[in-house]
C-alpha positions as CSV (number, residue, x, y, z in Angstrom):
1,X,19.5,-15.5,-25.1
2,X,23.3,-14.8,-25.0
3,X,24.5,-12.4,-27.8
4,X,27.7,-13.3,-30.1
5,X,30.0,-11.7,-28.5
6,X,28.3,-13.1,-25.0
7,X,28.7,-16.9,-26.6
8,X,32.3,-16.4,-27.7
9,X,33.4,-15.0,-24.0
10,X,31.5,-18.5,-22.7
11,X,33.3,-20.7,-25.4
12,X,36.8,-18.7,-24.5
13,X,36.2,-19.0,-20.5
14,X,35.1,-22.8,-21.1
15,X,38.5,-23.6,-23.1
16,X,41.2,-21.8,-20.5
17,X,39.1,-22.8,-17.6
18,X,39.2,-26.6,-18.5
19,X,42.9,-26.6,-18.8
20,X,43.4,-25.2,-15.6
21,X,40.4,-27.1,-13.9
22,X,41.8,-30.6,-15.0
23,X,42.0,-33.0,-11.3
24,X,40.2,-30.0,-9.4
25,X,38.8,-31.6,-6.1
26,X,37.1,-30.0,-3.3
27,X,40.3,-30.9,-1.3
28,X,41.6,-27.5,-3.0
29,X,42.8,-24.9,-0.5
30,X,39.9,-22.4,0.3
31,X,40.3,-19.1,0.9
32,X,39.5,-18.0,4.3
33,X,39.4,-15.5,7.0
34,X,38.9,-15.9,10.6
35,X,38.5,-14.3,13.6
36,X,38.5,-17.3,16.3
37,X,38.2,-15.4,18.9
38,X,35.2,-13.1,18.0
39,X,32.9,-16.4,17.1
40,X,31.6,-19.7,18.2
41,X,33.9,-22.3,16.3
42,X,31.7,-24.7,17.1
43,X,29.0,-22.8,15.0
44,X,30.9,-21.9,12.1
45,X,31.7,-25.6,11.8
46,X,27.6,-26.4,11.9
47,X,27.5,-23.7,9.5
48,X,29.4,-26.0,7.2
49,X,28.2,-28.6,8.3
50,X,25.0,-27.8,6.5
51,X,26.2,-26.3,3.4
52,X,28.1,-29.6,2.8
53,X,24.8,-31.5,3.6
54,X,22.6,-28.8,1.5
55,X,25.6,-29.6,-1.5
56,X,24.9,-33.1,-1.1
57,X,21.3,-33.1,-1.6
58,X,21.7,-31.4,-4.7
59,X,20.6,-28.0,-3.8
60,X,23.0,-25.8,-4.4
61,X,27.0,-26.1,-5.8
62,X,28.3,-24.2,-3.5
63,X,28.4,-20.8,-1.8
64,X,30.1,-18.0,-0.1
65,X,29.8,-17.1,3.6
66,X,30.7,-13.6,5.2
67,X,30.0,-13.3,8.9
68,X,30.6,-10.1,10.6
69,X,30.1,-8.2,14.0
70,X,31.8,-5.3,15.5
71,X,34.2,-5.1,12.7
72,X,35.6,-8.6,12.8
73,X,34.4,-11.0,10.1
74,X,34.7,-15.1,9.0
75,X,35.0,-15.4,5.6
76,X,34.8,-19.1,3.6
77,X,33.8,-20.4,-0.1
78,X,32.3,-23.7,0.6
79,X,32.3,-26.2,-2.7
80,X,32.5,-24.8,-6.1
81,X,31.2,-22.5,-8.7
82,X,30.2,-24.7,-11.6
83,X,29.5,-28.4,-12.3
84,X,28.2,-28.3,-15.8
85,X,30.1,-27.9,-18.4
86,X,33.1,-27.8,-15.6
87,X,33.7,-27.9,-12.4
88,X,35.4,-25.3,-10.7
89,X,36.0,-24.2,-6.9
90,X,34.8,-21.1,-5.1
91,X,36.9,-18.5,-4.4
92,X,35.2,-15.3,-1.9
93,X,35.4,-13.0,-4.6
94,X,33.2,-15.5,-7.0
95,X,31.1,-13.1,-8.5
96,X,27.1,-13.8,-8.5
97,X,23.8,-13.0,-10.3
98,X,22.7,-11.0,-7.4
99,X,18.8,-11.5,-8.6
100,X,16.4,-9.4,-6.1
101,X,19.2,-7.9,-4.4
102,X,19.4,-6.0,-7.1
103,X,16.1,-3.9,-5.4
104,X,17.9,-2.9,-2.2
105,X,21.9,-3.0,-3.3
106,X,21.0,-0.8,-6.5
107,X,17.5,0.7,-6.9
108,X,16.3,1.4,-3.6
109,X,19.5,3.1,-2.8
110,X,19.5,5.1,-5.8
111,X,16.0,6.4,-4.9
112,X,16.7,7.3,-1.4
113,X,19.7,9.3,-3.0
114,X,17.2,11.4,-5.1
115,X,15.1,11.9,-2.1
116,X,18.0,12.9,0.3
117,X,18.9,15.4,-2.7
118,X,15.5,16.5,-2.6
119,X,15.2,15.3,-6.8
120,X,11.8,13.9,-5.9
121,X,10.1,13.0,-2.2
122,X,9.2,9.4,-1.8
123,X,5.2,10.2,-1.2
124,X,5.1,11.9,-4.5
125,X,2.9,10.5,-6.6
126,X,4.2,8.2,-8.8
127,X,2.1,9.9,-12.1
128,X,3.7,13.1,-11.1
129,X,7.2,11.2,-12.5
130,X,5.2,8.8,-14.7
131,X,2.7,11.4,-16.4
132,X,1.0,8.2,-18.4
133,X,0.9,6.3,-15.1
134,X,-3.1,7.4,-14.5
135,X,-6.7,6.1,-14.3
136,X,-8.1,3.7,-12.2
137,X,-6.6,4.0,-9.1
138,X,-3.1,4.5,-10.2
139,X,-3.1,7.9,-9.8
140,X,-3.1,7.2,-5.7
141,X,0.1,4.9,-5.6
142,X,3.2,6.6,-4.5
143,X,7.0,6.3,-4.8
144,X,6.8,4.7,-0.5
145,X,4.1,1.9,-2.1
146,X,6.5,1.1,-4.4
147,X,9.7,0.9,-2.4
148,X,7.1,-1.1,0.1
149,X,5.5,-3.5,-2.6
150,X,1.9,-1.8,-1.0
151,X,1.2,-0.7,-4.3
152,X,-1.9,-2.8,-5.4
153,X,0.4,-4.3,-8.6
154,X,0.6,-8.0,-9.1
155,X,3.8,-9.5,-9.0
156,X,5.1,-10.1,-13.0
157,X,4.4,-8.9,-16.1
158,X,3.9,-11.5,-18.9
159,X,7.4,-12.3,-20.1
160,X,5.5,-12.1,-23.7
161,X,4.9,-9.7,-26.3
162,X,7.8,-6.9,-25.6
163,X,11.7,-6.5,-26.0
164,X,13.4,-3.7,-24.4
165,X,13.3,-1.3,-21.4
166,X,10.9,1.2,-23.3
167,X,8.2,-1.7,-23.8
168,X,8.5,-2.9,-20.5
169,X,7.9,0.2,-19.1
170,X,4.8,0.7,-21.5
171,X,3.2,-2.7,-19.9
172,X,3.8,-1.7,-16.6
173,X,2.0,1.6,-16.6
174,X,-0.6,-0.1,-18.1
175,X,-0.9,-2.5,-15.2
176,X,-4.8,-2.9,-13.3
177,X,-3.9,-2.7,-9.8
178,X,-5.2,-5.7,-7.9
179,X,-5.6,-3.9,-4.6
180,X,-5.8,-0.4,-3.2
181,X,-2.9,1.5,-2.2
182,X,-1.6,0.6,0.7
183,X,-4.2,-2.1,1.3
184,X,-2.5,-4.8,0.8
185,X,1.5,-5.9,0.8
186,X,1.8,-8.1,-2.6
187,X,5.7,-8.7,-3.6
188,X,6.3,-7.2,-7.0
189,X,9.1,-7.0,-9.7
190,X,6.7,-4.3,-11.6
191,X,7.5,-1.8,-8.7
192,X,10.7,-1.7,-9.0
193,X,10.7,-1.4,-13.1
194,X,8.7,1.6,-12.3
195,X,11.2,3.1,-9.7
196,X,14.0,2.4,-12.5
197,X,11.8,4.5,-14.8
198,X,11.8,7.4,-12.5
199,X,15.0,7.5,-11.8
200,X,16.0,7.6,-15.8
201,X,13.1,10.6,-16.5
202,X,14.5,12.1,-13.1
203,X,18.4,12.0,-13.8
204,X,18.2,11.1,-18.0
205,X,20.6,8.8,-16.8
206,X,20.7,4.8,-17.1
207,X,20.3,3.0,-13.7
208,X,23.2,1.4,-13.8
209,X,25.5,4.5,-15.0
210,X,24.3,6.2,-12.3
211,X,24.6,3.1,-9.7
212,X,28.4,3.5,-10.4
213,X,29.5,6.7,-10.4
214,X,27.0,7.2,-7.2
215,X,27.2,4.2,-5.2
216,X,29.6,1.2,-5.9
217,X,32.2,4.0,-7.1
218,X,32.1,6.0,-3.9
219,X,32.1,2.7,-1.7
220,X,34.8,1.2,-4.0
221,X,32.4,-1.7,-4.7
222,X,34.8,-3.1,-7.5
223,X,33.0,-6.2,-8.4
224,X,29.4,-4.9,-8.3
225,X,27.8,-3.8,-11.3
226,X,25.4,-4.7,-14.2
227,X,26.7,-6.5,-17.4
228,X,30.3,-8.0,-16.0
229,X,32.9,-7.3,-18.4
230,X,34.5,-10.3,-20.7
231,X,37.8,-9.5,-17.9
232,X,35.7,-10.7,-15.3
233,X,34.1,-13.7,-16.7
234,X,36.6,-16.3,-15.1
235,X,35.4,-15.3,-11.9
236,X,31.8,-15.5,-12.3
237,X,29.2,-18.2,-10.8
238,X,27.4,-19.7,-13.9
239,X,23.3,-20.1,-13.4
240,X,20.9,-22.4,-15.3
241,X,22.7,-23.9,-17.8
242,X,19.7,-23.5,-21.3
243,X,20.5,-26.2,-24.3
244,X,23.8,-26.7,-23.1
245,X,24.2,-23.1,-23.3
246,X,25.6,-21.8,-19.9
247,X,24.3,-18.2,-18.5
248,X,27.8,-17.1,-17.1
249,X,27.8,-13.0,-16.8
250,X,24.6,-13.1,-18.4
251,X,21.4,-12.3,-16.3
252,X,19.6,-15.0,-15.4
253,X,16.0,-13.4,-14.6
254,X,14.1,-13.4,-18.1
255,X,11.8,-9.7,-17.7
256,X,15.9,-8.4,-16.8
257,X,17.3,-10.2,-19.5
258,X,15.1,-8.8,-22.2
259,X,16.1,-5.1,-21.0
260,X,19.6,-5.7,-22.2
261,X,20.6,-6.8,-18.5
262,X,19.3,-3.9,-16.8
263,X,16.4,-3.3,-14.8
264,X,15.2,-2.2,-11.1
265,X,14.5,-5.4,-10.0
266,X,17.3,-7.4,-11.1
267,X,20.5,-7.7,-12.9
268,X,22.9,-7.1,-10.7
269,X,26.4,-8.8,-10.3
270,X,27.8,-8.8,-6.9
271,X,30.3,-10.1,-4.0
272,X,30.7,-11.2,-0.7
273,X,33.6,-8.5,-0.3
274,X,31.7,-6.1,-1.9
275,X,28.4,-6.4,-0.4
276,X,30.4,-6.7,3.1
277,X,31.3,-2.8,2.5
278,X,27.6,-1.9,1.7
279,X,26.4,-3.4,5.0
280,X,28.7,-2.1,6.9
281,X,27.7,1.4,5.4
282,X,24.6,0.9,6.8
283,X,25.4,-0.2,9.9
284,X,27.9,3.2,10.3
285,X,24.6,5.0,9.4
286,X,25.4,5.8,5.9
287,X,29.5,6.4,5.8
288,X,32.0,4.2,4.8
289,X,36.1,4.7,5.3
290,X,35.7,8.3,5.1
291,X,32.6,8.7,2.3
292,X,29.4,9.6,3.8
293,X,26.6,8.5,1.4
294,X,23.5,9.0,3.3
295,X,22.4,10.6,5.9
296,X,21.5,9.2,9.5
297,X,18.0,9.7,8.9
298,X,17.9,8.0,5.4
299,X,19.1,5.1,6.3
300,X,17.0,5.1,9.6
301,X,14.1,5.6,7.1
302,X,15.0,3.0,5.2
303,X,15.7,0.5,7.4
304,X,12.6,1.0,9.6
305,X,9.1,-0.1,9.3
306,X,7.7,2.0,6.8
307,X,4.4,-0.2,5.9
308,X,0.6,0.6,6.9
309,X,0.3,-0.5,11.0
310,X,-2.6,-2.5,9.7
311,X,-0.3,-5.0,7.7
312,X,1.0,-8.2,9.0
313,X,3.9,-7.5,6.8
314,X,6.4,-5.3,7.4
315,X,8.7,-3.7,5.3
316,X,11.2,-0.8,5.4
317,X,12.1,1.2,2.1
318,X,13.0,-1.6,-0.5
319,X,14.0,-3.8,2.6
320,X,12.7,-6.9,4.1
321,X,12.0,-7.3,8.0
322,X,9.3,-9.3,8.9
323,X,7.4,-11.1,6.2
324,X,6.9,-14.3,4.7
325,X,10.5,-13.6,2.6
326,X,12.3,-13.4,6.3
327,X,14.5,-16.8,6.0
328,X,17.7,-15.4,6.4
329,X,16.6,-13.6,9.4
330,X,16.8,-17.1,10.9
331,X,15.3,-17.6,14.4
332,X,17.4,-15.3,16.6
333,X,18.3,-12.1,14.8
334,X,15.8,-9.5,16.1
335,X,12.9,-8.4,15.0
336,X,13.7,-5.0,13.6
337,X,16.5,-6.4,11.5
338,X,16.2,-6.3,8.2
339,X,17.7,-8.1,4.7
340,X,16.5,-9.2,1.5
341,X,17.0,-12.5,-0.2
342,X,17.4,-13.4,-4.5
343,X,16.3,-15.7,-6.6
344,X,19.3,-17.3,-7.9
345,X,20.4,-18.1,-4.4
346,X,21.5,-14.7,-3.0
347,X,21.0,-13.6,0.5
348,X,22.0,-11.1,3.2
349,X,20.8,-10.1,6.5
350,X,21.7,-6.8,8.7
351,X,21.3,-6.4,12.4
352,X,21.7,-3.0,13.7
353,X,21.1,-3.9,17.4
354,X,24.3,-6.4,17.6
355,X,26.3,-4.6,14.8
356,X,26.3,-8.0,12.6
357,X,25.5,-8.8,9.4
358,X,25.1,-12.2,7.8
359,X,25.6,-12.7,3.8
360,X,25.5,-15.8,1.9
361,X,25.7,-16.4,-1.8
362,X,25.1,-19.2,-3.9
363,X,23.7,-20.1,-7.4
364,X,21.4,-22.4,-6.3
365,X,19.7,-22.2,-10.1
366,X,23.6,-24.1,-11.9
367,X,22.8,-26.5,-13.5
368,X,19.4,-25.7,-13.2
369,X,16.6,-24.5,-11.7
370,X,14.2,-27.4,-10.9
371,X,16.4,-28.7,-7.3
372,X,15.3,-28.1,-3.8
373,X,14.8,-25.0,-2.1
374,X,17.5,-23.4,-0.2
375,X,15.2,-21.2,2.1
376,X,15.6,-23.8,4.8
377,X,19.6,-23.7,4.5
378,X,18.9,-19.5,4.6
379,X,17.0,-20.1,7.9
380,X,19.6,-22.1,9.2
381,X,22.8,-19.9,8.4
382,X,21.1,-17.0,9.7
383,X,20.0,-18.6,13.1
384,X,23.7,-20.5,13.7
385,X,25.4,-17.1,12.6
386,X,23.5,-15.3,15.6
387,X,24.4,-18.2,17.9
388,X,28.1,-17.7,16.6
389,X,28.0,-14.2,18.2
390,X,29.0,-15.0,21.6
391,X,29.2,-11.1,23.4
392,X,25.6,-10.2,22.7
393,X,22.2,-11.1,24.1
394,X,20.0,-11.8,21.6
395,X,17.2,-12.6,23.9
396,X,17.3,-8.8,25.7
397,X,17.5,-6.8,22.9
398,X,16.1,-2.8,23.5
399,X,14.4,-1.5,21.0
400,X,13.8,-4.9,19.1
401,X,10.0,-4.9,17.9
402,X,7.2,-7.0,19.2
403,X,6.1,-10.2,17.2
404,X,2.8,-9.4,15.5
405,X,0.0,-11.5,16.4
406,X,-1.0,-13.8,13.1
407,X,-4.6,-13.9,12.1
């Protein structure tokens, strides 16, 4: 639960925020940008269309949409930030609880850096980073299964009988793996507390520390980081609001929230602006305004297939690209895109082919957690943002992979 300090920045934010949220409607002027010309009105106008209706059904407050190709974006914060105990409007630099971005924004990044540096390779052995991480298997899975989620781990550890990074680390080496190595693709959080781990006995520096001076620093990510500072608390999207007790700036995933906010597979605050640069990092194949962070072939290698030809999932390095967690690919982007989704209503999508990249935010989990899904509304954004994209064929794409054939 929130801290002192934590509850008093709430209480503060709550006070100044009311007086200057008094008669807000959603009639507000929105901050926008758009480039007509480049996109389909018509579909940026059925993009709203079902946010508003998504709103209205109660599954989500609101959310930020940034929609770029070829280096001309639309930008537009749809409804508002909070409802309980206020209400106040989105602006497109609301800040979110990034959730499971937090795997491909922060930690896989961090880990390809090591590997480009030559620190550690990803097939190493995850024991030989992890000496206690043995027995039973174990000593088979590598750095790639983790990144992959090929590791044989389940998906959780209890939430029960730890507190702090140290412990959590102690219950996940001591994990029974539920599959072999590379058997079998099963989503897991535990993964990525183990990469974390690496990368603090590889660097002896914290994951976030290091996230900062390495990543978000160089690509002048100003609003992305772990823990926001009290300065920023105005500007960040509450989550499940707990005994009247509102998590604003505090993370919102519980395994996360017991490691003082910081962990490899979430806890990670973000923004449309800012995750905007990081895709279009990518997409220049790992340089940014100047900074060259990765190399061609690390990002290739991350961004490409990288799971066992015998899985019907596919996976790059930490990325998503065709799996069961594909909604924001929507029904156009091409297979060989790739993206990731959160839990708290996060979501991006990356398409190397037409030089796009979809993102949409929301805290789908304020007031709380119990509404209805938003993975339809993902599919949807991401299928009418392709159809936006008017000077690209989407049904001829070279290089696009083939549809696997379901069992």
């Amino acid at each position: 639960m929130p801290n002192p300090v934590q509850k008093v920045s709430v209480i503060l934010f709550v006070i100044i925020f009311s007086i200057g949220c008094i008669n807000l409607t959603d009639s507000s002027p929105v901050y926008e940008k758009r480039a007509s010309r480049s996109f389909d009105s018509e579909k940026l106008e059925s993009i709203e269309t079902v946010i508003t209706q998504a709103r209205s059904e109660k599954r989500l407050p609101g959310g930020v949409l940034w929609l770029e190709h070829g280096g001309n974006h639309f930008t537009k914060a749809y409804g508002k930030a909070s409802t309980t105990p206020i209400h106040s409007l989105l602006q497109i630099d609301t800040i979110y609880d990034a959730a499971s971005l937090t795997k491909v924004v922060a930690t896989t990044p961090a880990i390809m850096l090591l590997h480009q540096r030559k620190q550690l390779d990803i097939n190493d052995p995850v024991k030989k980073h992890i000496q206690e991480f043995d027995g039973e298997g174990r000593e088979k899975v590598t750095i790639k299964h983790l990144l992959t989620h090929t590791s044989g781990l389940r998906p959780d550890i209890s939430v029960k009988g730890w507190e702090g990074h140290t412990e959590c680390i102690a219950k996940c080496v001591a994990e029974k793996l539920r599959a072999k190595p590379g058997e079998k693709f099963i989503y897991s959080d535990i993964n990525f507390q183990l990469l974390d781990e690496i990368l603090r006995r590889t660097t002896n520096q914290r994951l976030d520390i290091f996230c900062e001076r390495e990543i978000f620093g160089p690509l002048k990510m100003v609003d992305t980081g772990y823990n926001p500072p009290a300065t920023k608390l105005a500007r960040v999207a509450p989550t499940t609001v707990i005994d009247g007790e509102v998590l604003q700036g505090i993370v919102h995933d519980p395994r996360a929230h017991k490691t003082e906010g910081v962990a490899g597979h979430a806890g990670l605050f973000t923004t449309a602006p800012d995750l905007a640069r990081y895709a279009r990092m990518l997409l220049q194949k790992g340089k940014l305004d100047g900074v060259r962070l990765f190399d061609t072939v690390t990002v290739e290698l991350m961004t490409s297939v990288q799971t066992p030809p015998k899985l019907t999932a596919r996976r790059g390095l930490g990325w998503d690209i065709d799996t069961g967690y594909s909604s924001p690919r929507g029904n156009i982007f091409p297979l060989g895109s790739y993206g990731h989704s959160g839990f708290t209503g996060t979501s991006m999508w990356i398409d190397p082919f037409s030089q796009s990249f979809v993102i949409f935010l929301c805290n789908r989990v304020h007031p709380t957690e119990k509404g209805p899904s938003v993975i339809p509304l993902r599919r949807t954004i991401g299928t009418l943002a392709a159809e936006a994209i008017t000077d690209f064929d989407f049904k001829n794409v070279p290089g696009a992979l083939a549809p696997l054939k379901k069992d």
